[in-house]
C-alpha positions as CSV (number, residue, x, y, z in Angstrom):
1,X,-85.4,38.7,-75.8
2,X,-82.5,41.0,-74.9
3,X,-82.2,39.1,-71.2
4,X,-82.1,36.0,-73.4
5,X,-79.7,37.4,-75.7
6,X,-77.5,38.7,-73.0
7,X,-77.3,35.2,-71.1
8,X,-76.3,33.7,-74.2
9,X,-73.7,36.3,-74.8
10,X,-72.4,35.6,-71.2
11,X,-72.5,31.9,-71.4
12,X,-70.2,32.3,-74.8
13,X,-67.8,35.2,-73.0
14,X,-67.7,31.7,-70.1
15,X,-67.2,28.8,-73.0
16,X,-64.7,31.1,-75.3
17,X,-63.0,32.0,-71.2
18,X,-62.9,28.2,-70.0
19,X,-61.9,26.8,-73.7
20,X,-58.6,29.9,-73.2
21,X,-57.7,28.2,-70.0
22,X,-57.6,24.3,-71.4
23,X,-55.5,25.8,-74.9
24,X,-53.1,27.5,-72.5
25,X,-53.0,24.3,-69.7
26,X,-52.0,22.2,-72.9
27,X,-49.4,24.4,-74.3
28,X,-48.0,24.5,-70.8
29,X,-48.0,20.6,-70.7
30,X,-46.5,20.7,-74.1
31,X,-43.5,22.8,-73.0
32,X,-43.4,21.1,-70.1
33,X,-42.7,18.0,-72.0
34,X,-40.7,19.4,-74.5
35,X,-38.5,20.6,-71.9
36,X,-38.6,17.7,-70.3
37,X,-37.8,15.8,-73.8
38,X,-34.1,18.3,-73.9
39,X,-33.4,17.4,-70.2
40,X,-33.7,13.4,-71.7
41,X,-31.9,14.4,-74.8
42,X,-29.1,15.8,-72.8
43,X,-28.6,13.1,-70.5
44,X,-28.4,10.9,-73.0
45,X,-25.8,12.6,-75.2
46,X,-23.9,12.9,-72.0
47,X,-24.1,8.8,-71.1
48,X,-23.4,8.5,-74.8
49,X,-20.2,10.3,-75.0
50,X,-18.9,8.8,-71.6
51,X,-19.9,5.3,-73.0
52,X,-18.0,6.2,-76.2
53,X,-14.5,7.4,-74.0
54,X,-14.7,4.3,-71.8
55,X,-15.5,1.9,-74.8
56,X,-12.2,3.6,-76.7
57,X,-10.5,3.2,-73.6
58,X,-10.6,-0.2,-72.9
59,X,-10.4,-1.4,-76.6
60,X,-7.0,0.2,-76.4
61,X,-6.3,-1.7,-73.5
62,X,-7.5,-4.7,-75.4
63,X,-4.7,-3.8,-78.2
64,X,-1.7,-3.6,-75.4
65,X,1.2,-6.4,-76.1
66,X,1.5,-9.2,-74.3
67,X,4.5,-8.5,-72.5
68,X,2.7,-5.0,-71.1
69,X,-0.5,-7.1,-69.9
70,X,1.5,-9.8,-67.9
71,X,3.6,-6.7,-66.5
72,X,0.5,-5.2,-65.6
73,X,-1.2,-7.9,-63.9
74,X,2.1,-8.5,-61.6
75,X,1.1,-4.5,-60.5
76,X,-2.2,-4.9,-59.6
77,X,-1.2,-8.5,-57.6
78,X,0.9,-6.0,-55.9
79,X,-1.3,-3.2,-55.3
80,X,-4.2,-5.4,-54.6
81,X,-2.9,-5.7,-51.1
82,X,-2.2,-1.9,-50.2
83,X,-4.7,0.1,-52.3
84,X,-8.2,0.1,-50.8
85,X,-11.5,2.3,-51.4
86,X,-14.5,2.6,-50.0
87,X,-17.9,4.4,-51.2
88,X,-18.6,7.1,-49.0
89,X,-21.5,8.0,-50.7
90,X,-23.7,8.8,-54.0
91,X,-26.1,11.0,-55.2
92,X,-29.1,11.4,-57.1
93,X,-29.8,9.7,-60.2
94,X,-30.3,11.5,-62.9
95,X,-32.8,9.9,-65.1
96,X,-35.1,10.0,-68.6
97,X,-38.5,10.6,-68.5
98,X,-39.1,6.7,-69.0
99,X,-37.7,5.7,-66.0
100,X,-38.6,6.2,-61.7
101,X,-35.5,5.8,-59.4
102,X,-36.4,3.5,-56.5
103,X,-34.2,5.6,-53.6
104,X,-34.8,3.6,-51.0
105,X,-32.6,0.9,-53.1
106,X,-29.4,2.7,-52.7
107,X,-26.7,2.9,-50.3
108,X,-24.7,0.1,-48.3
109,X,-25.5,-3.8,-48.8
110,X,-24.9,-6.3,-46.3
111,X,-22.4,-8.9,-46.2
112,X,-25.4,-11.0,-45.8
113,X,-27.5,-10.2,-48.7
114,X,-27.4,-12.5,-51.8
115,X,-26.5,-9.9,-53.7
116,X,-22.8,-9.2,-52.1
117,X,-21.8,-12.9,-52.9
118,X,-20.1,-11.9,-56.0
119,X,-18.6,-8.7,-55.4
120,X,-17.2,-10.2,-51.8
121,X,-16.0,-13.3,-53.3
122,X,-13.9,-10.7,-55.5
123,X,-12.4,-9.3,-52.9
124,X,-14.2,-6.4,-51.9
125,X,-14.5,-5.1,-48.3
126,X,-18.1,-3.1,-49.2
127,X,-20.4,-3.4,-51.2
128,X,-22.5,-0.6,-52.2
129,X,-25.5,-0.2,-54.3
130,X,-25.6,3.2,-56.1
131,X,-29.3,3.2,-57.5
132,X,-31.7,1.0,-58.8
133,X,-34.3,2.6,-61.7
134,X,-37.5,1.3,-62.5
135,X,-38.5,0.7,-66.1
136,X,-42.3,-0.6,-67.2
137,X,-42.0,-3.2,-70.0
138,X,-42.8,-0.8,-72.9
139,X,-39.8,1.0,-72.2
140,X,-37.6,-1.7,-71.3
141,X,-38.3,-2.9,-74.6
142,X,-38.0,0.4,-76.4
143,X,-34.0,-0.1,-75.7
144,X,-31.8,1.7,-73.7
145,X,-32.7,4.7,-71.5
146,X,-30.2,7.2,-69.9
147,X,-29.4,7.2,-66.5
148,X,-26.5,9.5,-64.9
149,X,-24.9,8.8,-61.5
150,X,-22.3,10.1,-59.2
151,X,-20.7,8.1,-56.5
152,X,-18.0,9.7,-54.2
153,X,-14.8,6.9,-53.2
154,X,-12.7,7.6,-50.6
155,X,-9.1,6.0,-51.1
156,X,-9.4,5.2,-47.2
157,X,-6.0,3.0,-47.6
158,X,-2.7,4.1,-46.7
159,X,-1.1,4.2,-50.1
160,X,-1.5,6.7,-52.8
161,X,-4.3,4.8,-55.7
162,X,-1.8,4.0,-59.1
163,X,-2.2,6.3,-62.2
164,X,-4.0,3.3,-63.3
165,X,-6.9,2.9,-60.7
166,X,-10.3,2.3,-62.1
167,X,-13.5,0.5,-61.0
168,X,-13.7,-2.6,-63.3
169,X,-17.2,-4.2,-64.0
170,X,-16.9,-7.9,-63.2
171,X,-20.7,-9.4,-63.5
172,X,-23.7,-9.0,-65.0
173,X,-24.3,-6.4,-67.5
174,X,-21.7,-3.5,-67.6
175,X,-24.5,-0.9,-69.4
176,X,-22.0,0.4,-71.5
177,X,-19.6,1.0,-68.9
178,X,-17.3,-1.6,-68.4
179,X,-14.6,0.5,-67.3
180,X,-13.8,3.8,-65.1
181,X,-10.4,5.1,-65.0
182,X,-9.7,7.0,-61.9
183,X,-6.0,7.8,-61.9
184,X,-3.9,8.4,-58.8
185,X,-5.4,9.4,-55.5
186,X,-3.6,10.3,-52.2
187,X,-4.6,8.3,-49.0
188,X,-7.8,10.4,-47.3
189,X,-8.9,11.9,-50.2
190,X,-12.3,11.6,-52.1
191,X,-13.2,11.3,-56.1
């Protein structure tokens, strides 16, 4: 009876020992997630509050006079022919939870691929893709989802960019960036 009572106590110490490690594995996956939840959160606030700038920006360049708009459109015919740019390259997306980056999507797109047609019938001597992020259809339909990325441009021209340089969204869906301002840039240098 005491051999009997002793493997019983043993096979509890081994139940209460194993039922420790699975409370403390989900506690870990629970922080895990939680931290991983913030890291979403944060990305998020940060898309947000770029969205809201470039959104302010461009409904004040919505407001701008006539006469300032035809002036400005004479500028860019002007600078269209000297100021050039080209991506040199980009980084890492920085993604939600909800969402897989597909890396072997990004970089350089030939002239050849469908997907140049409208960016070279605009005029543009590259075209560059700078991610591509994969969504299942629960969370595509769950609305939008953050996604942060960072491209470096070369001004590889030789004149300086114009105060008013900017990369300008001109098809498809502009995900709540329609418009980029990057100001003046010397020939050479990189943003």
């Amino acid at each position: 009876a005491a051999r009997l009572a002793r493997d019983e106590k043993h096979r509890l110490v081994c139940m209460l020992a194993s039922l420790e490690v699975e409370l403390q594995q989900a506690h870990d996956g629970r922080e895990g997630a939680q931290r991983r939840l913030q890291a979403s959160e944060v990305a998020l606030a940060a898309v947000e509050r770029v969205a809201q700038e470039r959104t302010a920006e461009v409904r004040s360049m919505q407001q701008a006079p006539v006469e300032v708009m035809s002036e400005m459109q004479e500028r860019q015919t002007v600078l269209r022919s000297s100021a050039s740019a080209v991506v040199e390259r980009s980084e890492v997306l920085i993604l939600g939870v909800e969402s897989e980056e597909d890396r072997e999507a990004s970089g350089a797109i030939a002239h050849s691929d469908p997907s140049a047609s409208i960016p070279l019938s605009l005029g543009a001597r590259q075209v560059y893709r700078i991610g591509r992020v994969h969504l299942d259809a629960v969370t595509a339909a769950d609305g939008p989802v953050p996604v942060v990325c960072c491209a470096i441009l070369q001004n590889d021209g030789a004149t300086p960019w114009p105060p008013g340089a900017a990369i300008v969204h001109a098809s498809g869906g502009s995900l709540g960036l329609p418009l980029l301002p990057l100001g003046p840039l010397p020939p050479g240098e990189i943003a």
